[in-house]
C-alpha positions as CSV (number, residue, x, y, z in Angstrom):
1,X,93.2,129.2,139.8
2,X,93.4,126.0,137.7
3,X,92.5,122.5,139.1
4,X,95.8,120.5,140.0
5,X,95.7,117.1,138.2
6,X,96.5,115.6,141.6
7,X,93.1,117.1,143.2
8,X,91.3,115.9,139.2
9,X,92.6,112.3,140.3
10,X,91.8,112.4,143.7
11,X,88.5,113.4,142.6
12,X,88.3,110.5,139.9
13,X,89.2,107.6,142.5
14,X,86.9,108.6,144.9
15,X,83.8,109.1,142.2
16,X,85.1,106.0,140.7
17,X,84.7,103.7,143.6
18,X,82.5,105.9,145.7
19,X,84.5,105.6,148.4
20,X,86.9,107.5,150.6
21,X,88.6,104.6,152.0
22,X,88.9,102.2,149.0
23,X,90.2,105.4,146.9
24,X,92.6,106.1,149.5
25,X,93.5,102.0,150.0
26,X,93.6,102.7,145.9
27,X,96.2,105.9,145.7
28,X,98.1,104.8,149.0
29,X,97.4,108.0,150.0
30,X,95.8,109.1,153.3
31,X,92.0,109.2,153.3
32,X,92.3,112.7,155.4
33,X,94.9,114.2,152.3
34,X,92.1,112.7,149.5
35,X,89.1,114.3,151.6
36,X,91.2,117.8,151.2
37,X,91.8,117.6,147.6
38,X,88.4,116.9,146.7
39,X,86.7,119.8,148.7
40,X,89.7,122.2,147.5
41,X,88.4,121.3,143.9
42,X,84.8,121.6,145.1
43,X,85.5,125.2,146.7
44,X,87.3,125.9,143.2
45,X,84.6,125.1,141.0
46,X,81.8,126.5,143.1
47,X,80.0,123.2,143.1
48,X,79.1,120.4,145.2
49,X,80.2,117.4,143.5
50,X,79.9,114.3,145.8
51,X,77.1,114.0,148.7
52,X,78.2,112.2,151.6
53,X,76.8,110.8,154.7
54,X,78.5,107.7,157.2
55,X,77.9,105.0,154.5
56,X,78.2,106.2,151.5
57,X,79.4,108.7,148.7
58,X,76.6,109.5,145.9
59,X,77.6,112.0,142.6
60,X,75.4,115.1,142.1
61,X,75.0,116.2,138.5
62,X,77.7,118.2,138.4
63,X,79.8,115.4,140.0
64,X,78.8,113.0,137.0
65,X,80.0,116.0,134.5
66,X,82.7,116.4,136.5
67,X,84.0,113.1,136.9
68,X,84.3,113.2,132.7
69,X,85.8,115.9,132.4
70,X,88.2,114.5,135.1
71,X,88.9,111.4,133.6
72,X,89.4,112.8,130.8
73,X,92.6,114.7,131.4
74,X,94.0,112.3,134.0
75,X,93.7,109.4,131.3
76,X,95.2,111.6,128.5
77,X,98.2,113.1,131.2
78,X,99.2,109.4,131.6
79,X,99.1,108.5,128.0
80,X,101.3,111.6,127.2
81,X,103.6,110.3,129.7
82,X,103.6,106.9,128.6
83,X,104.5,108.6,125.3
84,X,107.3,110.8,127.0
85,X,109.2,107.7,128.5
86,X,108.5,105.7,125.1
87,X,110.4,108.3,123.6
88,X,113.2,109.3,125.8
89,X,114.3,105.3,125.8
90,X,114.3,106.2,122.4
91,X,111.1,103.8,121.7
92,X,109.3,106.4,119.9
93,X,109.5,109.0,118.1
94,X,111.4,110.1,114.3
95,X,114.8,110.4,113.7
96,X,116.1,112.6,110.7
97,X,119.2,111.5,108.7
98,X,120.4,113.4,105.9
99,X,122.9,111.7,103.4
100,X,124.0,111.6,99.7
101,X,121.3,109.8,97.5
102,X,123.7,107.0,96.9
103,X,123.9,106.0,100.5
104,X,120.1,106.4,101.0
105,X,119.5,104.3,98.3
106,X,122.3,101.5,98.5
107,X,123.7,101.9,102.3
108,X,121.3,103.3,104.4
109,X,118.0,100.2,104.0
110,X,119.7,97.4,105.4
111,X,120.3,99.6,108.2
112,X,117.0,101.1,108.6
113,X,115.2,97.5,108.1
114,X,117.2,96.0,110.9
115,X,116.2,98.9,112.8
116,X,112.9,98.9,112.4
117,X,112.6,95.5,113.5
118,X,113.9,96.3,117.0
119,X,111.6,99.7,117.1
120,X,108.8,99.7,114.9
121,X,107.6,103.2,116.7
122,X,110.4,105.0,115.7
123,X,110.0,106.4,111.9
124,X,113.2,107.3,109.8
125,X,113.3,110.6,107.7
126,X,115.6,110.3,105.4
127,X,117.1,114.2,103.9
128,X,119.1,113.0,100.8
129,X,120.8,115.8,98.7
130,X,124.3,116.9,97.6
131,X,127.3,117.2,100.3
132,X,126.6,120.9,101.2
133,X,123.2,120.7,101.4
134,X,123.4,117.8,103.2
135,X,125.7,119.3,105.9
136,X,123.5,122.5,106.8
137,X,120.6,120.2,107.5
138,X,123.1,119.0,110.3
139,X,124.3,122.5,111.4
140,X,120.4,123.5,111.4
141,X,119.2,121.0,113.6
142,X,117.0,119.2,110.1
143,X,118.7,116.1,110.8
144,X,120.0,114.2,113.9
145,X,123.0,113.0,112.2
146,X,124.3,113.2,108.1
147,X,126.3,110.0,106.5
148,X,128.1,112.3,103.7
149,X,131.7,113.4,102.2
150,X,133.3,116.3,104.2
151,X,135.1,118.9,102.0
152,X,136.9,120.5,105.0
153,X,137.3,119.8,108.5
154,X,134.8,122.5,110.5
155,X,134.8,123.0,114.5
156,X,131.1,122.7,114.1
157,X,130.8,119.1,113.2
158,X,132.3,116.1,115.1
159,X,133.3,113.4,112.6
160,X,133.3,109.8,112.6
161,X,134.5,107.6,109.4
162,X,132.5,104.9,108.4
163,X,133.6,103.4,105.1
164,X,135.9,104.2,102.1
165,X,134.1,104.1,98.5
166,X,136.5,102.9,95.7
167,X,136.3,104.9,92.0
168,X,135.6,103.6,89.1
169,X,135.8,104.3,85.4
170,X,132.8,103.7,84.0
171,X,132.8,102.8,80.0
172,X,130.7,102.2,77.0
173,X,130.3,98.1,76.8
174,X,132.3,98.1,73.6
175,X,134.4,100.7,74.1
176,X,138.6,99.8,73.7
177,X,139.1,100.3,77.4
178,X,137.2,97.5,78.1
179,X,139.8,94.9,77.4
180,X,142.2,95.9,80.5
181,X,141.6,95.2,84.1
182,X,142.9,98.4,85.1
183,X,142.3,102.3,83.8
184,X,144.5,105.2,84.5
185,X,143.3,108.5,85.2
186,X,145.4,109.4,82.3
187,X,143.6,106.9,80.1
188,X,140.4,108.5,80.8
189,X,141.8,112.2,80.5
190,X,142.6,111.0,76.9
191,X,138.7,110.1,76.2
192,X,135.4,112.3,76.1
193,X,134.7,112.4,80.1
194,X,131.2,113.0,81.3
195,X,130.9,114.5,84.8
196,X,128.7,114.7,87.7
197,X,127.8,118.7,88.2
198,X,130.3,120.8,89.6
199,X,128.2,121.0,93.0
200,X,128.9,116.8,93.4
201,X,131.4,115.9,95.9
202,X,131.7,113.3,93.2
203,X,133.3,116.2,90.8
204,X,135.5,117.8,93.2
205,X,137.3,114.1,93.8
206,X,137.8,113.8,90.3
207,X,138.7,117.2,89.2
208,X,141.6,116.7,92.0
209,X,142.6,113.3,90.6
210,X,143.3,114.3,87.4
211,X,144.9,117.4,88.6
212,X,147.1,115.3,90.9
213,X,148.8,113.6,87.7
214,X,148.9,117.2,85.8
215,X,145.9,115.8,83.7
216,X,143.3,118.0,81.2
217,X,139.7,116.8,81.2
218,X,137.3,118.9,80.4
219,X,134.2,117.7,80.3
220,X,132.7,117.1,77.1
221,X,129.2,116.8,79.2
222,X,128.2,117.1,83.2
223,X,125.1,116.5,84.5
224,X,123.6,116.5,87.8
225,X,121.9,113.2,88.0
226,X,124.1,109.9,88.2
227,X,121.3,108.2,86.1
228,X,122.2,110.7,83.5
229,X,125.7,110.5,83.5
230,X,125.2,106.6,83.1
231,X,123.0,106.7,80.3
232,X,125.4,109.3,78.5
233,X,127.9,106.5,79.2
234,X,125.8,103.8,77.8
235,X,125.0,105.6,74.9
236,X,128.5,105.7,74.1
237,X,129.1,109.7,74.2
238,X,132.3,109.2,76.5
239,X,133.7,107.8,79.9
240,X,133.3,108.9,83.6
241,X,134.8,108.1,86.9
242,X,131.9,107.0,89.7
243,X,132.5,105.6,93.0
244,X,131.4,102.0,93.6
245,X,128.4,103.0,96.1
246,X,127.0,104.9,93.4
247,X,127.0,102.3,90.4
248,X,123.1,101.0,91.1
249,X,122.2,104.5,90.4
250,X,123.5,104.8,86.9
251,X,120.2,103.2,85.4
252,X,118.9,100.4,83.2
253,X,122.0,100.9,80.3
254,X,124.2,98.8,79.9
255,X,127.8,99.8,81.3
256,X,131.5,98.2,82.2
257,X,133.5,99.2,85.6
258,X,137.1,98.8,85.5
259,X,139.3,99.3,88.4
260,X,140.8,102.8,87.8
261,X,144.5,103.6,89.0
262,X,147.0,105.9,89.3
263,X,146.4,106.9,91.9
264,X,143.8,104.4,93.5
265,X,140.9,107.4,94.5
266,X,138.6,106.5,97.7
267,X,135.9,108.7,98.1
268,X,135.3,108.5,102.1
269,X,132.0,108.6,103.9
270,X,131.8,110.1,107.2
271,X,128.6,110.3,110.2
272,X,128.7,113.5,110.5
273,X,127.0,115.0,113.9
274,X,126.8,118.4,115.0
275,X,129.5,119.7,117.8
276,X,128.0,119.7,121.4
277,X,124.9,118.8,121.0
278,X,123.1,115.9,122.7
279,X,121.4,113.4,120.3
280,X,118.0,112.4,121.2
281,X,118.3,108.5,122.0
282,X,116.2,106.9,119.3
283,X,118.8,108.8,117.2
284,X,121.7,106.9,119.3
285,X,120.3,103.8,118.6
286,X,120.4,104.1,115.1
287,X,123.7,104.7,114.7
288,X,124.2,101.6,116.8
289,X,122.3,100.0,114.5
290,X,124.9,101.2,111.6
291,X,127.6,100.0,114.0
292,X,126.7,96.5,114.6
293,X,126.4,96.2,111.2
294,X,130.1,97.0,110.6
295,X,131.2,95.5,113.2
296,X,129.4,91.9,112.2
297,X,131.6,92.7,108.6
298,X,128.4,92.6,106.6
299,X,128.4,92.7,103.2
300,X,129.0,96.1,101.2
301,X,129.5,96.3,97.2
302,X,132.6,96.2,95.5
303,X,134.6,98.4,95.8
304,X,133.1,100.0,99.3
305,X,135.2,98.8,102.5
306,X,134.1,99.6,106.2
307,X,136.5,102.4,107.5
308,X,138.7,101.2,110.2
């Protein structure tokens, strides 16, 4: 049988003041229940560990070793548990978001800074990828919570709307289109139109604008990246549709945003949590953090609203 960290610190207050009494007076324990757990650990470990007579209390050899040893675990048990609490008040700890690159890069650090202020023990992990993949790390337990476009409602995620992200077309800085305020889908169905990859909840918005006003644009070029779809832009190969939140990640060219119209396209941003499932509390606190933000109105781009 094991030593009982109760009988480890009994032993530890008692070798510590080298007294019965005071250790007792110490624990606020009985000196009669202290006396029992320290000759129950010294029947356990075959070893006499304190010698005793009316006045005092003197460690053998193996009550010097032993008191190490004791101290040892008792100190680490109450550091672990200092750790424990830290963390379930949510003091401590990591919490895992997983999100489109656009909000980890544009959305997601004033949220994270103010955050980190409050709880400088609690790291962020931030999971940024495209909608799908972003979703699975929710439904595998990766990430705590996701900030991402939802294709389809599924009974496996609860769903919470945080903010509506306004599309853009995005032109060449000289290109004719430049001189309105506002461009049609239509307009820019007319035009060489580079999309994002087919695997973008960015394409799959604008595929179904232009299919809502019976519009043909095939691509003349997709690519993955935003950065490369904005240089393409700036280089003058053709047009694109981008929503607002995304804009800082087209790169260094130079580009012009016009609002784009019929029909007005909103590309809206969910917290997405999985169904049922308890979220640790440094977690929680987070996404108080996000909500405080919207609350308080603060600022967003152009073009990117706080969802009702």
């Amino acid at each position: 049988m094991d030593a009982t960290l109760r009988q480890l610190a009994a032993y530890a207050a008692v070798a510590r003041a080298a007294s019965f009494t005071a250790a007792a007076a110490e624990m606020h324990v009985s000196q009669s229940s202290l006396s029992r757990a320290v000759a129950d650990l010294e029947r356990l470990l075959g070893a006499q560990l304190l010698e005793r007579d009316t006045r005092n209390v003197q460690l053998t050899a193996a009550g010097v070793e032993a008191l190490r040893i004791a101290e040892q675990i008792v100190n680490s048990h109450r550091a672990g548990m200092k750790e424990l609490r830290r963390f379930l008040l949510g003091e401590s700890g990591t919490v895992a978001v997983a999100t489109l690159p656009s909000v980890a890069a544009v959305l997601l650090p004033q949220v994270i800074s103010r955050f980190r202020t409050r709880r400088p023990q609690v790291a962020v992990r931030i999971l940024d990828g495209l909608e799908r993949s972003v979703l699975d790390r929710v439904l595998s337990g990766d990430a705590d919570f996701a900030i991402t476009t939802v294709g389809r409602p599924s009974d496996q995620l609860e769903q919470r709307p945080l903010v509506h992200d306004r599309f853009v077309a995005v032109l060449p800085t000289h290109h004719p289109l430049t001189e309105r305020t506002e461009v049609s889908w239509d307009d820019l169905a007319r035009e060489p139109f580079l999309a994002v990859g087919r695997d973008s909840s960015v394409r799959r918005l604008t595929d179904a604008a232009f299919a809502q006003v019976d519009a043909h644009a095939e691509p003349a070029a997709e690519a993955g990246s935003i950065a490369t779809v904005g240089g393409l832009v700036a280089a003058g190969l053709g047009v694109s549709a981008l929503p607002a939140l995304v804009l800082p990640l087209t790169g260094t060219g130079q580009v012009v945003c016009r609002d784009l119209v019929g029909p007005v396209v909103d590309r809206r941003l969910d917290i997405a949590l999985r169904a049922r499932r308890t979220l640790p509390l440094a977690a929680h606190r987070l996404l108080e953090t996000l909500d405080e933000l919207r609350g308080q109105g603060h600022d967003l781009p152009d073009g990117v609203a706080w969802s009702e």
